[in-house]
C-alpha positions as CSV (number, residue, x, y, z in Angstrom):
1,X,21.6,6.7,15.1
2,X,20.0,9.8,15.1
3,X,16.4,10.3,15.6
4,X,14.4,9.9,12.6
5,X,11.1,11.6,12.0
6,X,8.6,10.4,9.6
7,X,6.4,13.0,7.6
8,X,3.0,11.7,6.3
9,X,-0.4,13.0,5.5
10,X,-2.4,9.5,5.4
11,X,-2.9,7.8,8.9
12,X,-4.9,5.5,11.0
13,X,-7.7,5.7,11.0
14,X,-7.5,6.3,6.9
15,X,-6.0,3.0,5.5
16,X,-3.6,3.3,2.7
17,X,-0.4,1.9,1.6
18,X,1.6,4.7,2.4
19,X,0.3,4.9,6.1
20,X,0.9,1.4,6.5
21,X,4.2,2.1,4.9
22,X,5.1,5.0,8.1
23,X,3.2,2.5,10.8
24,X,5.8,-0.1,9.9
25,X,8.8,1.7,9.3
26,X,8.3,4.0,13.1
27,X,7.7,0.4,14.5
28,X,10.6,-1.2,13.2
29,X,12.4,1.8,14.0
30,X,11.8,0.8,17.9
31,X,12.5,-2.4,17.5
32,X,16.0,-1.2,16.7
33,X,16.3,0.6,19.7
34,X,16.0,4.0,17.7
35,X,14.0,7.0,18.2
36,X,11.2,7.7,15.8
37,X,8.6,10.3,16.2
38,X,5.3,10.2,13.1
39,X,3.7,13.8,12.2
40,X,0.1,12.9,11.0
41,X,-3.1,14.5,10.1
42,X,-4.9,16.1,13.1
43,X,-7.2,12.8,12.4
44,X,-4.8,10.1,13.6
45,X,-5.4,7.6,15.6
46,X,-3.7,7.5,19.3
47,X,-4.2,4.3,20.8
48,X,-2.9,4.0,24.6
49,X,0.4,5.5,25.3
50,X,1.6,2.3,27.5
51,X,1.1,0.4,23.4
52,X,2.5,3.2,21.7
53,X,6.5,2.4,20.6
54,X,7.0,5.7,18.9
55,X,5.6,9.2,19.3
56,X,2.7,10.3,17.2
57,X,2.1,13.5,16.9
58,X,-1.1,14.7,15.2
59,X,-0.5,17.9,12.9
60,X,-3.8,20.8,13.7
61,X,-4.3,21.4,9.9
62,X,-3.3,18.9,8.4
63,X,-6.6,17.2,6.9
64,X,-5.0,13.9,4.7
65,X,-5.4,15.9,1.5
66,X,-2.6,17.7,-1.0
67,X,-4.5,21.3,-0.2
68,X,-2.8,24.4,-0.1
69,X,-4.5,24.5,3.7
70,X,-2.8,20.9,4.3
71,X,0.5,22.1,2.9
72,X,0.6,25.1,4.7
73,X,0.2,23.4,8.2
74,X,3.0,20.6,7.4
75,X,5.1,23.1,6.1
76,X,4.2,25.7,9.5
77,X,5.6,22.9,11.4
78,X,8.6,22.2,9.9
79,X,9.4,25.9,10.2
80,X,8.7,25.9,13.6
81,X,11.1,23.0,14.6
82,X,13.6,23.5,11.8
83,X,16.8,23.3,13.9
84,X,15.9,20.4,15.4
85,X,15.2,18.1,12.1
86,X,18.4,19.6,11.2
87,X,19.7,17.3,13.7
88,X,17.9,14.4,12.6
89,X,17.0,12.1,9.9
90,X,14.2,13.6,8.1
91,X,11.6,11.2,5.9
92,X,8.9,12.4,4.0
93,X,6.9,9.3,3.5
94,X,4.1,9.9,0.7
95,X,3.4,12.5,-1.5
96,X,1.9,15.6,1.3
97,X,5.0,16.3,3.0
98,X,7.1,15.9,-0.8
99,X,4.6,18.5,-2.2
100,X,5.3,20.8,0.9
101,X,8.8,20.7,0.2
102,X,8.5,21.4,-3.1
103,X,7.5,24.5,-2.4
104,X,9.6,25.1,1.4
105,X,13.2,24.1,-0.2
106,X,13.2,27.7,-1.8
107,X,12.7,29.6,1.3
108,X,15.1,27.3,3.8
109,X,18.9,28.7,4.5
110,X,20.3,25.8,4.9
111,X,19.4,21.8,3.9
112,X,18.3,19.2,5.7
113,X,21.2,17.0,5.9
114,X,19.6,13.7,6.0
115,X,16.5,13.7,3.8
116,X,15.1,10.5,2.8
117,X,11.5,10.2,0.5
118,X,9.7,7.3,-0.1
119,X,8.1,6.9,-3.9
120,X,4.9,4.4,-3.9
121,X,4.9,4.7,-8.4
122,X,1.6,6.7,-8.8
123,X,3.2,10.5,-8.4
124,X,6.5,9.2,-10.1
125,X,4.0,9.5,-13.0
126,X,2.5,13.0,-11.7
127,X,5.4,14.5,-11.6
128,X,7.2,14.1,-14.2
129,X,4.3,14.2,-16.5
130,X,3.6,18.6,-15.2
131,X,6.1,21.0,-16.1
132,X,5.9,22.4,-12.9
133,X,6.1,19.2,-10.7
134,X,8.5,17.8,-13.1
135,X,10.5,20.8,-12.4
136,X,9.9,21.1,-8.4
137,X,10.7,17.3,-8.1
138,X,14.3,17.8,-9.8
139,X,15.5,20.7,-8.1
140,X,14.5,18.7,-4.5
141,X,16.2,15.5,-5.7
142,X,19.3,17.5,-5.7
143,X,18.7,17.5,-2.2
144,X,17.5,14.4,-1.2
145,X,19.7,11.9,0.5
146,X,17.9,8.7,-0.4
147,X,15.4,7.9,-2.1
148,X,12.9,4.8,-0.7
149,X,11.1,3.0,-3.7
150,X,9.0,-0.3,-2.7
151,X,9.3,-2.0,-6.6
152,X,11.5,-2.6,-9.3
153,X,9.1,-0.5,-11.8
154,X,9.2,2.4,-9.1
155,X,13.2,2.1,-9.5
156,X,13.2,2.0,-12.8
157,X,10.6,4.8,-13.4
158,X,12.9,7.0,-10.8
159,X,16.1,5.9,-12.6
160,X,15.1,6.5,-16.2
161,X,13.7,9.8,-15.5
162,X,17.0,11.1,-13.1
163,X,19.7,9.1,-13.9
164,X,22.3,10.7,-11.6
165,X,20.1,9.4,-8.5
166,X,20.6,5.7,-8.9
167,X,23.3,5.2,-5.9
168,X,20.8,7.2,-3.7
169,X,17.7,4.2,-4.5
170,X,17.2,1.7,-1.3
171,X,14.4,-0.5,-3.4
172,X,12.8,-2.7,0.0
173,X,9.3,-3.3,1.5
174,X,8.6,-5.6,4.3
175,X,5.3,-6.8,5.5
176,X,4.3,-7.0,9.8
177,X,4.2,-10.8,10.9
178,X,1.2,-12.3,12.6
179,X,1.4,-14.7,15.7
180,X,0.6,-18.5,14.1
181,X,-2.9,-18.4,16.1
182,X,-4.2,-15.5,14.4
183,X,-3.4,-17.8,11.1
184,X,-5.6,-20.6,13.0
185,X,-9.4,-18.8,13.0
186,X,-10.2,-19.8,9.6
187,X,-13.6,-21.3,9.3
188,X,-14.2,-24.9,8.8
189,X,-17.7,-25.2,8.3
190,X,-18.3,-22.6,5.6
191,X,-20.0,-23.4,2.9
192,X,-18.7,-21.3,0.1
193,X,-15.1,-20.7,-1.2
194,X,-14.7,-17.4,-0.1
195,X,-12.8,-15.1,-2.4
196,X,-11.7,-11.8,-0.5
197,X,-10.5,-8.6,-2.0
198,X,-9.1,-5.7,-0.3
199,X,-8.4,-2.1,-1.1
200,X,-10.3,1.3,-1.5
201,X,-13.5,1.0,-3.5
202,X,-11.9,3.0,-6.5
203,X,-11.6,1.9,-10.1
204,X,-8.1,1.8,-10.0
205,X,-8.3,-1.5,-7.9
206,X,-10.2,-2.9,-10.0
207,X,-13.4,-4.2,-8.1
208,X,-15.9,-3.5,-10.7
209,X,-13.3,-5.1,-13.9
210,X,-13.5,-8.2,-11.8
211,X,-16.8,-8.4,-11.7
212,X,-17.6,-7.4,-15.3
213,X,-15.2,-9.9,-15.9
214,X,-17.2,-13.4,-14.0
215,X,-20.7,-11.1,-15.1
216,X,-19.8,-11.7,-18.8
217,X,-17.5,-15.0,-18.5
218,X,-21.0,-16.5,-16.4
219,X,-18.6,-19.2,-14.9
220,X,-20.3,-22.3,-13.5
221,X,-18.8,-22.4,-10.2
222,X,-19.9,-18.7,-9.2
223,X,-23.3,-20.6,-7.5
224,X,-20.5,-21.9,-4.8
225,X,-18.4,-19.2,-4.0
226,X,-18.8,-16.2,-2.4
227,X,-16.7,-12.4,-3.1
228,X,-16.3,-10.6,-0.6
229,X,-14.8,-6.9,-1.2
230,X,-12.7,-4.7,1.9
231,X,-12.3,-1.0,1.5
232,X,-12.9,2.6,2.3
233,X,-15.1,3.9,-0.7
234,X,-14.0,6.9,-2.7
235,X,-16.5,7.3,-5.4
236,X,-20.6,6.9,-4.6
237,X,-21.0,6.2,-8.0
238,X,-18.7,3.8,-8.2
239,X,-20.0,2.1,-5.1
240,X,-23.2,1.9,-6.6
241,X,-22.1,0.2,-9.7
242,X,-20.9,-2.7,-8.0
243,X,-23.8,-3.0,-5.8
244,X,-25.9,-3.1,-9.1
245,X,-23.8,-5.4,-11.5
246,X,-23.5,-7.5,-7.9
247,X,-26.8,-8.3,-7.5
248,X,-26.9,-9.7,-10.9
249,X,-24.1,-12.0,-10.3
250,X,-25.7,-15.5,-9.0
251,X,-22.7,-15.5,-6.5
252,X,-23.3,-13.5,-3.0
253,X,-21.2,-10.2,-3.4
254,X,-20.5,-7.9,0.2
255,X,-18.9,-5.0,0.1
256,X,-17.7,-4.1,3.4
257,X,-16.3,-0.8,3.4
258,X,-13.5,-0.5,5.2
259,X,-13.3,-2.4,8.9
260,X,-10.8,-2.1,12.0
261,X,-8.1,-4.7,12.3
262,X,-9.6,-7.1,14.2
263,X,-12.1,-7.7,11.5
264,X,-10.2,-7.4,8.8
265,X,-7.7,-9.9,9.8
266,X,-10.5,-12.4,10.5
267,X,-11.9,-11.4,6.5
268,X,-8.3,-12.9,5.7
269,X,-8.2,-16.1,8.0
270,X,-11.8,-17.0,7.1
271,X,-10.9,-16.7,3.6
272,X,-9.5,-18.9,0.3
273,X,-8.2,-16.8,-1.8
274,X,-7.1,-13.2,-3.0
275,X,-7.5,-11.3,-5.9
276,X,-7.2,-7.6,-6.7
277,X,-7.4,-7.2,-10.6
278,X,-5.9,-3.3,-10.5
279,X,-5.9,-1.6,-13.3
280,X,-4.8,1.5,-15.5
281,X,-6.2,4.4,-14.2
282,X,-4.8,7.8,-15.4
283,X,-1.5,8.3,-14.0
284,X,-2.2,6.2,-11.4
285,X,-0.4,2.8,-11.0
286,X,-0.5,0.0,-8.4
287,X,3.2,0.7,-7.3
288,X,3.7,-2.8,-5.2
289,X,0.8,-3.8,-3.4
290,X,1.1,-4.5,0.0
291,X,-2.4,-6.0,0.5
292,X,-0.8,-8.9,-1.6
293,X,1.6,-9.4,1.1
294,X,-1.3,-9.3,3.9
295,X,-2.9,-12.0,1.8
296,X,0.1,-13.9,2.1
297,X,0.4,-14.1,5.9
298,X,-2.9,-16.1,6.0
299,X,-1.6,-18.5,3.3
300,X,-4.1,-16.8,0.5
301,X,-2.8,-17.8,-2.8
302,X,-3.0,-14.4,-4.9
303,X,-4.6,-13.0,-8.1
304,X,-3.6,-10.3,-9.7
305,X,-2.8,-8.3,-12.9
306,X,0.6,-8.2,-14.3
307,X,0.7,-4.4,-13.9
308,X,3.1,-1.8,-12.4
309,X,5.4,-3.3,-9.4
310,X,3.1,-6.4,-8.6
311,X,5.4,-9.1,-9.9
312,X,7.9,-8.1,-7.5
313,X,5.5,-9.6,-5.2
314,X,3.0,-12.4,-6.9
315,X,5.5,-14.7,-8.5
316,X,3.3,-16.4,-11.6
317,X,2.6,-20.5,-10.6
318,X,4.5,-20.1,-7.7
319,X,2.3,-17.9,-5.5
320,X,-0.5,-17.0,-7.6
321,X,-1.2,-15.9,-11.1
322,X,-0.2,-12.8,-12.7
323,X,-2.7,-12.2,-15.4
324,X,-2.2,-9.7,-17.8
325,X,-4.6,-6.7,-18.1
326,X,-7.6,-7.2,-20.6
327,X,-7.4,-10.5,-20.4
328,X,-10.8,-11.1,-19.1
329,X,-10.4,-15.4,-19.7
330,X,-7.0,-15.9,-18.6
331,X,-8.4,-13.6,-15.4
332,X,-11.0,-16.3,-15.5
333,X,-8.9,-19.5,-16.0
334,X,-6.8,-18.1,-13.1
335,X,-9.8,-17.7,-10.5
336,X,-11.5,-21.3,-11.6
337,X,-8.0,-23.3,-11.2
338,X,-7.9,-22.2,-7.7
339,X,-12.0,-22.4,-7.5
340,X,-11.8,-25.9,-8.6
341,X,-8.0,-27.2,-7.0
342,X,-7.9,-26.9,-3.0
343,X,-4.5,-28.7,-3.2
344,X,-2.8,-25.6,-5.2
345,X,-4.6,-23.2,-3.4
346,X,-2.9,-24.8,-0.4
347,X,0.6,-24.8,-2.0
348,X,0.6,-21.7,-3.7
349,X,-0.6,-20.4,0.1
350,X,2.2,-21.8,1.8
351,X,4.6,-20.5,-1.1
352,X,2.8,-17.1,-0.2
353,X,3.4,-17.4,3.3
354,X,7.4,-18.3,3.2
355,X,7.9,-14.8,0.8
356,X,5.9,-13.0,3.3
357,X,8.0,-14.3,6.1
358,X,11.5,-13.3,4.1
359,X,10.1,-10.0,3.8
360,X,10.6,-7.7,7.2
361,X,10.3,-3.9,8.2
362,X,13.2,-4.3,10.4
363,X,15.8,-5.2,7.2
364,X,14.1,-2.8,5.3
365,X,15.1,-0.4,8.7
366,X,18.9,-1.6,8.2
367,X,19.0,-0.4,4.9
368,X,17.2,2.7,4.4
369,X,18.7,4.5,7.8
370,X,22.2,2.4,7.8
């Protein structure tokens, strides 16, 4: 197969689902015996070249934003090496390189032959809500090979808006496996159910819904667990509001920020379960969720909302509740079942865990480059 390069503007050390979407695919990529080589923001993280499977290649210019300054140095490089991606398979993995090419496909002679783009759901929405994306977005989908979509709603969203692109969708997400004693760290001697939540402090994942929700609910357990919240923040304001409404709850709340992976990864051994309540925000939709499936390699029955691609992921009573949006009691049912039931948390875990472990980066490989 030919070398594939993978096109990104979000990276380690930034987490995001999209740079954890590139990670995984130029790992996998490897494992396959195939050549894969990341272009990131000039911010990536290089770890040690004798652990490095792929090569990473850090883009001057190229901050993790949708600037014109971002675009320009993305597109600068493609420019520069143009006759070489000719001979290779091209993926543009979130939406920085897509917008660069939105603009480069006008000023190329010739195509890329193989071009593949991945679609999370959020600028599905974007697009085809502007005139001018809308209009961008359908003249480069005339010249797109494939298109990469992690959810059901994603495919759906794509197909309904461009119908003639249905035989070009590969729908498929996978999630990294963990060795069996990273799974054994848990805590035994903690004292409080531990309910963990991870994702960037925005109101889109819902952090400050979910604790409006047990605030005005006042459920009588809430003295014997303890939330714990995982993310980058995006908004001081917003940070701020869930330290205030926090301090009022008569549950210990920690917000964490974000942490490396050795600490998150013990956040989800040590913990019982997961819940990220995400919600409607502007055109911005929770596509699939991928920290569902990193809750699900610890054996962390899941909470969510019934929302965007999510169900293609929490299956209702089997591993976890989906909830529907507004629905602050049936959010609160959901939480005190599992709160009150160790046995089901333990079930709907191990359900959790045997998705997780059907779901891998290397079939997800087989398909989208076959």
């Amino acid at each position: 197969m030919k070398k594939v390069y993978l096109l990104t503007h979000e990276y380690r050390p930034k987490r995001g689902g999209a740079g954890e979407v590139c990670e995984q695919l130029a790992k996998a990529l490897v494992q396959q015996g195939h050549e894969a080589e990341v272009w990131a923001p000039e911010s990536a993280k290089i770890i040690s070249q004798e652990h490095l499977e792929y090569t990473l290649r850090p883009i001057n210019g190229v901050k993790g934003s949708r600037n014109f300054g971002c675009l320009w140095a993305m597109g600068r490089q493609i420019i520069k090496r143009y006759e070489e991606l000719r001979r290779s398979i091209v993926h543009l993995v979130d939406p920085g390189p897509i917008a660069t090419m939105f603009y480069l496909q006008f000023f190329l002679r010739k195509p890329l032959p193989e071009l593949i783009i991945t679609l999370h759901g959020s600028e599905i929405v974007r697009y085809r809500r502007m005139p001018v994306s809308r209009w961008l977005f359908e003249k480069l989908a005339q010249k797109v090979t494939r298109f990469h979509v992690l959810s059901d709603y994603n495919e759906k969203a794509l197909v309904e808006w461009i119908p003639s692109v249905k035989p070009k969708v590969v729908r498929a997400f996978g999630i990294e496996p963990i060795f069996q004693e990273d799974r054994s760290e848990a805590l035994n001697d903690k004292d409080k159910i531990r309910i963990l939540s991870v994702g960037r402090l925005h109101p889109r994942k819902g952090q400050l819904y979910l604790l409006q929700s047990l605030f005005e609910q006042n459920a009588e357990w809430l003295g014997k667990v303890e939330l714990r919240f995982v993310g980058q923040p995006v908004k001081k304001a917003y940070v701020k509001s869930l330290q205030t409404l926090g301090r009022k709850l008569p549950c210990t709340v920690h917000l964490l920020q974000d942490l490396d992976d050795e600490s998150l990864n013990r956040e989800y051994a040590n913990s019982d379960l997961f819940v990220m309540a995400s919600v409607p925000y502007g055109a911005s939709v929770e596509g699939l969720g991928l920290v569902y499936l990193e809750a699900f390699r610890y054996g962390l029955p899941v909470i969510a909302h019934n929302i965007g691609g999510v169900s293609d992921v929490v299956k209702d009573s089997e591993n976890g509740f989906l909830v529907e949006y507004g629905d602050q009691e049936a959010l609160l049912q959901a939480i005190t079942k599992l709160v009150n039931e160790p046995q089901l948390r333990q079930q709907m875990g191990e359900n959790g865990l045997k998705f997780s472990q059907s779901k891998s980066w290397v079939n997800v490989v087989r398909a989208l480059y076959a």
